[in-house]
C-alpha positions as CSV (number, residue, x, y, z in Angstrom):
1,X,89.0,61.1,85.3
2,X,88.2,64.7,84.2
3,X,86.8,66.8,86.9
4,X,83.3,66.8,85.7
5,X,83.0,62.9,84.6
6,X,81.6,62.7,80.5
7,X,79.2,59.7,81.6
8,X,77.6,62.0,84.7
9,X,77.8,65.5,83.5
10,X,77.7,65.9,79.7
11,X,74.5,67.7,77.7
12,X,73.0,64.5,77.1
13,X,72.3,63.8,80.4
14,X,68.7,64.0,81.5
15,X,69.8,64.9,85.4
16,X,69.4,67.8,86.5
17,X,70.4,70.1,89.5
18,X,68.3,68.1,92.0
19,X,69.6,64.8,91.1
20,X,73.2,65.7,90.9
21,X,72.8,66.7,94.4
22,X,71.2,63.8,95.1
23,X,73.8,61.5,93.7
24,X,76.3,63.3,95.4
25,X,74.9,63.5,98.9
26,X,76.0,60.3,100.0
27,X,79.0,59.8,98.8
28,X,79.9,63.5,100.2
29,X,78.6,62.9,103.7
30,X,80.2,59.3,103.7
31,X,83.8,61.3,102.5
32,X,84.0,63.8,105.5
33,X,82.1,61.8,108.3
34,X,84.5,58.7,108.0
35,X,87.4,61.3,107.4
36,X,87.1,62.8,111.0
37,X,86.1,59.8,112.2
38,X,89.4,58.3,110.9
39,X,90.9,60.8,112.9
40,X,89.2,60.7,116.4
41,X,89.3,56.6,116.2
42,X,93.4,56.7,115.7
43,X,94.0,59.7,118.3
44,X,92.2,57.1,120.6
45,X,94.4,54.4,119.6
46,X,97.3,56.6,121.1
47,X,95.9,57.8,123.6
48,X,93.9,60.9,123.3
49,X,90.0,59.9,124.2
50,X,88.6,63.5,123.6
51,X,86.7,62.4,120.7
52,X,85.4,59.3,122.1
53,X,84.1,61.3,125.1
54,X,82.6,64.2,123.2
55,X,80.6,61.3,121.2
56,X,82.2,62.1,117.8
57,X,83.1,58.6,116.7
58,X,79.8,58.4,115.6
59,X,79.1,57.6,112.1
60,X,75.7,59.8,112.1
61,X,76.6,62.4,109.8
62,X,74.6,65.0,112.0
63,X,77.2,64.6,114.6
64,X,80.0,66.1,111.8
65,X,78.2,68.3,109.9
66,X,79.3,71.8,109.1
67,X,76.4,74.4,107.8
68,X,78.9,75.7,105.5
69,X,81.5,73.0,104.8
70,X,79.5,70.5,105.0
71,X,75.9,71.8,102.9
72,X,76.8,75.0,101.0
73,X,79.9,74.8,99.9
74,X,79.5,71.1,98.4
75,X,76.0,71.8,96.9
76,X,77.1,75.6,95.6
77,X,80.4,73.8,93.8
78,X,78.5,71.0,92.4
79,X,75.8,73.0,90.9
80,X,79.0,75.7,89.4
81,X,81.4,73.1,88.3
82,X,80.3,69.7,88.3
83,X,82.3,68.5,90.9
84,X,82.8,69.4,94.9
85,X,84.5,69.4,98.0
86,X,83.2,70.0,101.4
87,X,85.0,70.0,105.0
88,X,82.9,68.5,108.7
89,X,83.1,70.1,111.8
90,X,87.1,68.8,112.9
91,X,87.4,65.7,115.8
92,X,88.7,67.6,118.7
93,X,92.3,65.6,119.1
94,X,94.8,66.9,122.4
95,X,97.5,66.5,121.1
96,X,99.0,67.0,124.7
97,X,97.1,63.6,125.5
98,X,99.3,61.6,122.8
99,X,101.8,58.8,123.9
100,X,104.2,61.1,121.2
101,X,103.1,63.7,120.8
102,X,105.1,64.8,117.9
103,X,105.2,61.8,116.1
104,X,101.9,60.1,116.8
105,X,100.4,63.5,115.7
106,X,101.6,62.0,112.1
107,X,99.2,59.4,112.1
108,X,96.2,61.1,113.5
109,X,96.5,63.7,110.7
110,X,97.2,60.9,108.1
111,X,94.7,58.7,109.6
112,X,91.6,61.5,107.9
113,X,93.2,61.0,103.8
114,X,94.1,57.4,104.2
115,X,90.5,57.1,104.9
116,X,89.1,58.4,102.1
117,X,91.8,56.8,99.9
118,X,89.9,53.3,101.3
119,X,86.6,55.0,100.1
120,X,87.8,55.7,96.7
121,X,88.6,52.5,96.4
122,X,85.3,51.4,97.7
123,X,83.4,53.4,95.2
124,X,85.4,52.0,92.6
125,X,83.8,48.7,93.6
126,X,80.3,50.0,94.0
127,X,80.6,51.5,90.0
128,X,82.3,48.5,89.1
129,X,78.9,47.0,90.2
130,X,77.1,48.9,88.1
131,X,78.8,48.4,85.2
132,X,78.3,44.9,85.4
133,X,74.7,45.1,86.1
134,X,74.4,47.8,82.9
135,X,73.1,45.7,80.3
136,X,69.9,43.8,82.7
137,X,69.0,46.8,85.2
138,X,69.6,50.1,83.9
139,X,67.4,51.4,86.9
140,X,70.0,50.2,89.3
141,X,72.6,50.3,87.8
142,X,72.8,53.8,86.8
143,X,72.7,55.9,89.9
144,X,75.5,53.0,91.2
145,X,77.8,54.5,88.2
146,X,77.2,57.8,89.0
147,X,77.5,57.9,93.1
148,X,80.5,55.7,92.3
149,X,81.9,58.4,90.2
150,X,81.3,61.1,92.7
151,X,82.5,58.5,95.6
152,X,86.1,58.6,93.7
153,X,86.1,62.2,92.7
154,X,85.1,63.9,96.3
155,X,87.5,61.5,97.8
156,X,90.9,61.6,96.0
157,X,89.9,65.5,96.1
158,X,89.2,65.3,99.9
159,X,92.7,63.7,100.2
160,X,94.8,65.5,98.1
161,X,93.1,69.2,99.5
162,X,93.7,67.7,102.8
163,X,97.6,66.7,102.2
164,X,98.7,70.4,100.9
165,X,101.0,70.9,103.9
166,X,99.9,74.2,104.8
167,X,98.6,74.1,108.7
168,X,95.3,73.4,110.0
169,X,95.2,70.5,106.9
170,X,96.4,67.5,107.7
171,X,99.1,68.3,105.2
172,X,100.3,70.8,107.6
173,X,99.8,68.6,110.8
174,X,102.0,65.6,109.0
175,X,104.6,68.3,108.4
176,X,104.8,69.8,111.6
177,X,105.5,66.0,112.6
178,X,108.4,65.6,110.9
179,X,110.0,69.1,110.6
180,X,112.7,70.1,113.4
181,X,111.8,71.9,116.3
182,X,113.3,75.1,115.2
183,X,110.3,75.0,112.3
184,X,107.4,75.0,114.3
185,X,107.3,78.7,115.5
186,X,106.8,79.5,112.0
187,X,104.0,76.8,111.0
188,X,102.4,77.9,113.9
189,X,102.5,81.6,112.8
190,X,101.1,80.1,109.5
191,X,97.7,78.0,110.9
192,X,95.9,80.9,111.3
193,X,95.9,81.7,107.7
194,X,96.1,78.6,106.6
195,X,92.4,78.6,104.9
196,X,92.6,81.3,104.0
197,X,95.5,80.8,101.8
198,X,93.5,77.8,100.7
199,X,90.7,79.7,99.8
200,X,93.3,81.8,98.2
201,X,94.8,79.2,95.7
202,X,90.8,77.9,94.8
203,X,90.4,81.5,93.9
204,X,92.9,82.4,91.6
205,X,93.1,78.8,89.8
206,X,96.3,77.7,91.7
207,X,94.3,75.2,93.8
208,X,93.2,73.9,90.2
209,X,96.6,73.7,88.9
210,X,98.0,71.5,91.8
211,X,95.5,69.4,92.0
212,X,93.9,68.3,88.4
213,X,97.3,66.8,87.3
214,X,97.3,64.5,90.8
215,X,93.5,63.7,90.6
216,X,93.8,62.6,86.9
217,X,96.7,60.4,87.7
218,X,95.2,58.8,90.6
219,X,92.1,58.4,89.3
220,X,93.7,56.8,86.3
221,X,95.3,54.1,88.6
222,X,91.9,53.5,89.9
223,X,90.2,52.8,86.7
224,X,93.2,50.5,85.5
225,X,93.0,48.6,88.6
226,X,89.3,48.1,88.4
227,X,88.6,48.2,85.0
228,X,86.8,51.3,84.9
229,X,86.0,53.7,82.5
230,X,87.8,56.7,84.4
């Protein structure tokens, strides 16, 4: 799937800024509410109720959303390049709380990219849909396509951005998980530039690099599994 999808984004496309936005909102706010919601629900499952209690297993989008993350930065990179990504405010999780600390601190992180791997799929279905309904309701069928398209793109990208192991992504969490002891001085060290270096790497065309290679193959997969034009 190329970053900016022909059948959404090309010069024969009568959509313009307002309606890319508006075909991406859902699928957007879907990606990085269920994502932290991912992670609150499976902290809870080992033990940590912080984000139960602070209400943010909520799926009401206006419980996650970020001014910045979640609104400017997504709209700003869809209007720029054609595609976006977007972060929500993060699930409080004590890690202290954990059965394991260390190693249940694995899942949690993981839980936020697994989720959005099940949403990829999802969207897959949901264009699938529309493909098959093409050729008797255009009207329908066409903003199906297209949200499905952005469904799979923000998501494989919200998983992938998130599994770069550089600390506070979840990458960086999963890491810190698994590394020895002796390591986590220095990851710690690292968190507080962590998005910074990100930021970094999506500046300079590194972020680019890593990533387009990954999000073509996956997205690839997709559209062989579901027969897909992707």
């Amino acid at each position: 799937m190329q970053l900016a999808c022909d059948a959404a984004y090309n010069k024969r496309s009568p959509m313009n800024v307002m309606q890319t936005i508006a075909i991406w909102a859902i699928p957007v706010l879907l990606a990085i509410t269920l994502h932290e919601v991912a992670h609150g629900w499976v902290a809870k499952q080992y033990g940590d109720p912080t984000a139960a209690i602070l209400g943010r297993l909520s799926l009401n989008p206006l419980r996650h959303i970020d001014p910045l993350g979640t609104v400017l930065v997504p709209i700003v990179l869809v209007v720029l390049v054609g595609f976006g990504f977007g972060w929500a405010k993060p699930v409080p999780v004590n890690f202290a709380q954990l059965r394991n600390p260390k190693r249940d601190m694995i899942w949690v992180a993981a839980a936020g990219p697994a989720a959005n791997v099940v949403m990829a799929l999802g969207w897959a279905l949901v264009m699938k849909l529309g493909l098959l309904m093409l050729d008797h309701s255009q009207w329908v069928a066409a903003p199906l396509i297209l949200a499905g398209q952005a469904g799979i793109i923000i998501n494989l990208v919200l998983c992938l951005v998130n599994l770069i192991p550089i600390p506070p992504l979840d990458g960086g969490r999963i890491l810190a998980g698994l590394a020895p002891a002796r390591f986590l001085p220095a990851l710690e060290k690292v968190e507080p530039l962590g998005m910074l270096i990100v930021f970094g790497l999506l500046a300079l065309g590194g972020l680019s690099f890593i990533l387009h290679p990954l999000l073509q193959f996956f997205s690839s997969v997709i559209g062989r599994l579901f027969g897909i034009p992707v």
